[in-house]
C-alpha positions, -999 to 999 in steps of 0.1 A, spaced: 375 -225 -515 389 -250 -489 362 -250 -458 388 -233 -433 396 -206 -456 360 -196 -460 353 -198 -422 380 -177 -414 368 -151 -441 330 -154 -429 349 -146 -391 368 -114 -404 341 -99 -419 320 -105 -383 344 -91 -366 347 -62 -387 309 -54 -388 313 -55 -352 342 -29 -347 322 -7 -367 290 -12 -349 314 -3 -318 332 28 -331 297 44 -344 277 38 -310 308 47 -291 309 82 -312 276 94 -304 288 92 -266 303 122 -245 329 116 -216 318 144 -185 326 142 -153 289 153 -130 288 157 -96 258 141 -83 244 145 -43 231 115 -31 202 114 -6 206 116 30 208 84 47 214 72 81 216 97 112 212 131 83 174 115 73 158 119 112 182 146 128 179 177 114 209 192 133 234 167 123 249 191 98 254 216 127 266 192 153 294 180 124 306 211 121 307 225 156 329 194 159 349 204 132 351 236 145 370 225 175 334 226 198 321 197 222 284 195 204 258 167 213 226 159 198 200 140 216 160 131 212 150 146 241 155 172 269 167 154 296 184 175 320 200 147 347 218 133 320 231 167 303 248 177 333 247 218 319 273 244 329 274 277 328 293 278 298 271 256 280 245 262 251 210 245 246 191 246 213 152 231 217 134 228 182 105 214 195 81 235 207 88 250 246 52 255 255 51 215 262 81 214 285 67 205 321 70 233 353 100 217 367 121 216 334 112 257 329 122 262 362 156 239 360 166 253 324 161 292 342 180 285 366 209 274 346 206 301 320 210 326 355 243 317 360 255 317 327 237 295 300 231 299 269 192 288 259 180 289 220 141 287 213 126 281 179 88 301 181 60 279 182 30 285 163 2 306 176 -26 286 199 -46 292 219 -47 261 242 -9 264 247 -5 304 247 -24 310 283 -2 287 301 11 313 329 36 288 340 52 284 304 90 292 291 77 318 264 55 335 295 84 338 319 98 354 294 79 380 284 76 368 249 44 361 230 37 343 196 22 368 171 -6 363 141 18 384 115 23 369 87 62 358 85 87 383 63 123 378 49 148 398 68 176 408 42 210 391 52 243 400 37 275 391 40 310 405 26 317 386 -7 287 365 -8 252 371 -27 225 387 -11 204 364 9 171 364 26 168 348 61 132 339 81 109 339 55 90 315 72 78 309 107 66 327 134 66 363 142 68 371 177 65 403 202 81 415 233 59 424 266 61 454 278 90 457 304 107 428 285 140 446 267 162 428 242 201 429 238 198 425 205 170 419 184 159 421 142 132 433 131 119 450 95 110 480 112 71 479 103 56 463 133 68 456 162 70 417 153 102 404 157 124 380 137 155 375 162 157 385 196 182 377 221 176 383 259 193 389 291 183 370 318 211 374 349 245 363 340 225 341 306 209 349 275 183 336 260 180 335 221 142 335 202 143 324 167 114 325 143 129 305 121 158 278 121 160 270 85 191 279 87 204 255 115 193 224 98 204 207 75 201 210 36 171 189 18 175 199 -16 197 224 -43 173 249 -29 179 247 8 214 247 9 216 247 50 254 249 66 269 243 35 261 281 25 293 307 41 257 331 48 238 307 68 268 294 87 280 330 92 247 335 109 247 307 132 277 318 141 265 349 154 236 334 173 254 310 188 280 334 197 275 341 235 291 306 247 308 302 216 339 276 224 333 283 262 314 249 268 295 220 251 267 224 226 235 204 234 213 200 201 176 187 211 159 182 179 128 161 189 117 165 224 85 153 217 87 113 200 66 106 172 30 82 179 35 44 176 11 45 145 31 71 127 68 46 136 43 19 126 34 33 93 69 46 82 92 23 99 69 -7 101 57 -9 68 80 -47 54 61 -60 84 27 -48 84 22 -48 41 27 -83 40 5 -89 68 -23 -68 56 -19 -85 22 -19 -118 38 -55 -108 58 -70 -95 30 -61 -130 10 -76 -145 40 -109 -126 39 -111 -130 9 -109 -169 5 -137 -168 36 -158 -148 23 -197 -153 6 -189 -166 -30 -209 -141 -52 -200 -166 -82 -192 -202 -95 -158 -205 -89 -156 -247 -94 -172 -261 -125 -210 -263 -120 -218 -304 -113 -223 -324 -145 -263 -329 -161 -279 -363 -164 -264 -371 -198 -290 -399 -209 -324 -395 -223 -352 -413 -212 -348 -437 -241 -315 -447 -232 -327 -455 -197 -356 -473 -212 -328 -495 -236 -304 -498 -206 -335 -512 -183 -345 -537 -215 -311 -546 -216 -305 -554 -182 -339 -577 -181 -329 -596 -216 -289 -599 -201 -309 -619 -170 -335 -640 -188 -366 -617 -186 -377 -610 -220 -411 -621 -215 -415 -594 -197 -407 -571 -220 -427 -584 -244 -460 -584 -219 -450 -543 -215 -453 -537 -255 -483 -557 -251 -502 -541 -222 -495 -511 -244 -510 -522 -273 -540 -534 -254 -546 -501 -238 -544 -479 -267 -571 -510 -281 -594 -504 -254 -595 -467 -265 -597 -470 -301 -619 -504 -303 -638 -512 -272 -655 -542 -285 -624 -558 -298 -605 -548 -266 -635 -568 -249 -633 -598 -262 -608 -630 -260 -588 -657 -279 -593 -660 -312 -624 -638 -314 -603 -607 -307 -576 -615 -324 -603 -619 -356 -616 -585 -346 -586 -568 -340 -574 -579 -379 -611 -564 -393 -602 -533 -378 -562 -536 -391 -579 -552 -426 -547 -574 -415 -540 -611 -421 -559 -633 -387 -521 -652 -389 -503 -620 -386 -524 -607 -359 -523 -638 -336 -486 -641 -339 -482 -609 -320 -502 -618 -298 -485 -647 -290 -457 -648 -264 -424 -656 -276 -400 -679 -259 -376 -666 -233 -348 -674 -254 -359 -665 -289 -345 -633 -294 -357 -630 -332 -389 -640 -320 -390 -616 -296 -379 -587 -319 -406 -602 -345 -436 -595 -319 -427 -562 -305 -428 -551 -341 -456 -562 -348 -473 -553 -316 -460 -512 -321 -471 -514 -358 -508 -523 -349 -504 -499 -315 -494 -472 -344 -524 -481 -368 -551 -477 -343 
């Protein structure tokens, strides 16, 4: 088979595998079409009213949404309507006093309850205490909400309960029935009104399937109503966060590509500062030479430089102190008389003995080699 006719069989059948491979993962695969809701982001993800302001805007409505309560730059009518999430106990005497005012001539004011405490409750001066309302330790209950053609809903199963004083009367208010807690309560106050919620779930926008917010007919059907005194008359102002959050908690979830990497890079620093507890570099080398290779590197330097007689007189003084242990009368005597006694105690040859003892020359190395033999073998004998 010619080359190019095999190659372009060997390429068919490739291919072929392939397109099957294809067609059999492509079969287990289903074509649908999901709608998927992406997370919040921007503006939606810190303003829970955004949602509301969107669609007053929709509707046709001037709405605004700031941070904080800032009266001088609101500029409120008489037609207008004010919606404070934050909690009115911590607004200061004059701001009770200015938002009064303009809910006597014809605004529109919209409370969420605070919480029950008592630090903040016996302020005599406070919003809630003008009044007449007071923050109750009732546990929150769903108030059944229904409208035409929808499913049955529940509304202010959470939050705060609240009561009414004594001479206080509401215009419209909602209730279970079973205490005198209240869910809703809306109050006259001159040509104004003045709305208590115990819960504005509703109002803000949805978080998950669950909470649904605006985007349930119910929920918007009921801001509807309790937005429905100025409704269309003037501007809506939404103030969602009178109060601004601490430096350390912007810090810790705005901050945090700044501050991680600096906190990694001071920990790294402490830790390259810090007390070793360990050997991190290779512990210094050992001597590496035994004591007889600095005694051969010391006879080598001396017989490199001319001074083998004195290593021979070394091997010698040796010899002659070991003698003066072992044979005291030999090591006492001279010249050829100890060398005679020192070959009576060897039982060696006199010859052998006295050419030990005899230094060699400083250039006779085979001499030399000769002598310090001899002179450890008799050094070994005694």
């Amino acid at each position: 088979m010619k080359p190019n006719v095999r190659n372009a069989a060997i390429a068919t059948v490739v291919l072929l595998i392939a397109g099957l491979v294809v067609l059999w993962v492509l079969s287990g695969f289903e074509k649908k079409k999901e709608e998927i809701t992406l997370p919040a982001y921007g503006e939606p993800t810190y303003n829970p009213l955004y949602a509301l302001r969107e669609t007053l805007r929709r509707d046709g409505l001037s709405a605004e949404s700031r941070r904080q309560l800032d009266l001088p730059a609101m500029h409120l009518q008489p037609g207008d309507s004010v919606l404070i999430l934050d909690d009115p106990r911590t607004l200061t005497p004059s701001q009770v006093t200015d938002l009064l005012d303009w809910v006597q001539f014809g605004g529109h004011l919209l409370l969420q309850m605070p919480k029950p405490d008592e630090d903040l409750d016996d302020d005599d001066r406070g919003l809630l205490e003008r009044l007449g309302v007071q923050t109750s330790e009732v546990r929150a209950r769903c108030q059944p909400w229904q409208v035409p053609g929808q499913e049955h809903h529940l509304e202010f199963c959470s939050g705060t309960r609240f009561t009414l004083a004594g001479k206080v009367r509401s215009e419209r208010s909602w209730g279970d029935g079973t205490d005198k807690t209240l869910a809703w309560a809306r109050l006259r106050y001159g040509a104004g009104r003045v709305d208590i919620l115990g819960s504005t779930d509703f109002l803000r926008n949805g978080e998950d399937a669950r909470d649904t917010g605006l985007r349930d007919i119910p929920h918007r059907d009921l801001a509807r109503l309790v937005l429905s005194p100025n409704y269309g008359k003037g501007t809506v102002h939404l103030i969602y966060e009178m109060q601004m959050p601490s430096l350390w908690k912007l810090i810790y979830k705005r901050g945090w590509p700044v501050w991680v990497p600096l906190l990694l890079a001071l920990l790294a620093w402490l830790w390259m500062i810090s007390q070793r507890f360990g050997a991190l570099l290779p512990s210094p080398r050992g001597d590496r030479r035994s004591l007889l290779e600095h005694v051969r590197a010391a006879g080598e330097f001396l017989h490199r430089y001319g001074k083998t007689p004195l290593l021979y007189e070394a091997v010698r003084q040796s010899f002659l102190a070991r003698l003066r242990r072992r044979a005291p009368l030999a090591a006492a005597l001279a010249g050829d008389a100890q060398a005679q006694a020192i070959a009576d105690h060897l039982k060696w040859p006199l010859t052998r003995v006295q050419t030990a003892l005899q230094q060699p020359g400083s250039r006779d190395d085979t001499a030399l080699r000769d002598r310090i033999r001899l002179l450890i073998q008799m050094r070994n004998q005694l």
